[in-house]
VMD Tcl script that draws the C-alpha trace (Angstrom):
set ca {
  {-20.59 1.99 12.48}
  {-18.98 1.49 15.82}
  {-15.41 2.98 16.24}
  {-13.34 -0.26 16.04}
  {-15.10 -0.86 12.76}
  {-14.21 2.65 11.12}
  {-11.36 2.06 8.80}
  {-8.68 4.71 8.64}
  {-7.20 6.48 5.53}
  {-4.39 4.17 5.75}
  {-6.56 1.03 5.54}
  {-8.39 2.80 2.83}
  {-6.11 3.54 0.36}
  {-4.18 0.27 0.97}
  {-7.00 -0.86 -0.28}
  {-7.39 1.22 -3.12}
  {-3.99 0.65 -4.41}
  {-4.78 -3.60 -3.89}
  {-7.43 -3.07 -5.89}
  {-6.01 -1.45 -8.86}
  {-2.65 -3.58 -8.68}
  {-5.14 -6.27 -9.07}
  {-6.79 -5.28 -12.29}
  {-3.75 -2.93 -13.66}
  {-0.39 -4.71 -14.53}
  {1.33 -1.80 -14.97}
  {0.51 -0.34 -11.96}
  {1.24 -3.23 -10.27}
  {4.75 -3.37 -11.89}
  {5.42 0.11 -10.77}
  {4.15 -0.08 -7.15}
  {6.77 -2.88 -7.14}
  {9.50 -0.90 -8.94}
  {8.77 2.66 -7.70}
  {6.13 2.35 -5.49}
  {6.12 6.70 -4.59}
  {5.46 7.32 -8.22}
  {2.76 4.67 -8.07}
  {0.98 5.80 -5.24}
  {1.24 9.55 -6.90}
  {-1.37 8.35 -9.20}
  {-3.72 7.56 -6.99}
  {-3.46 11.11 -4.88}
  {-0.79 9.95 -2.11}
  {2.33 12.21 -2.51}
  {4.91 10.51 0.23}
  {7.78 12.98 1.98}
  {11.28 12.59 0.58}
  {12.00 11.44 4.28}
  {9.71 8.51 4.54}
  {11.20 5.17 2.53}
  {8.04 3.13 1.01}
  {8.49 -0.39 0.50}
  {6.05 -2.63 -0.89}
  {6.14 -6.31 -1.08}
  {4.22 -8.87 -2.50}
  {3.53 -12.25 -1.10}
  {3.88 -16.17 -2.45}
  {2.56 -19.03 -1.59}
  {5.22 -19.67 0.68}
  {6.24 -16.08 2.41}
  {3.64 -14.12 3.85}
  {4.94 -10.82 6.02}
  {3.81 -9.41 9.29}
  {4.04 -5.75 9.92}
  {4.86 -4.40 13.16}
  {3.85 -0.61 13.80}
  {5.90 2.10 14.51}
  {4.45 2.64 18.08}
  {4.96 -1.47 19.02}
}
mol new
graphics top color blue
foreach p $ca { graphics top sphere $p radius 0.5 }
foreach p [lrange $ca 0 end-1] q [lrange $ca 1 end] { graphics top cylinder $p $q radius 0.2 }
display resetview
């Protein structure tokens, strides 16, 4: 795989967490609510420092995320 293709551990466990939001409600429902407890049970502890939001998307709203570094 060439290195632009490699996905990171980021882009990995994004979609991980997609995936079972998609076919767990109540996961879902807690990502939304409390999304460091949610990500706990898929292995991610996040620092006390580090504020994780998580949005979903309509029909009508779709966000773009800008990186840190931009």
């Amino acid at each position: 795989m060439a290195e632009s293709q490699k996905l990171t551990v980021r882009e990995i466990m994004t979609k991980e967490i997609i995936s079972r939001a998609r076919h767990d409600k109540e996961f879902k429902q807690l990502l939304l609510e409390n999304p460091k407890e949610a990500v706990k049970q898929v292995g991610l502890n996040v620092p006390d420092h580090v504020d994780l939001r998580v949005v979903q998307e309509t029909g009508n709203v779709c966000y773009i995320v800008l990186p840190a570094n931009c």
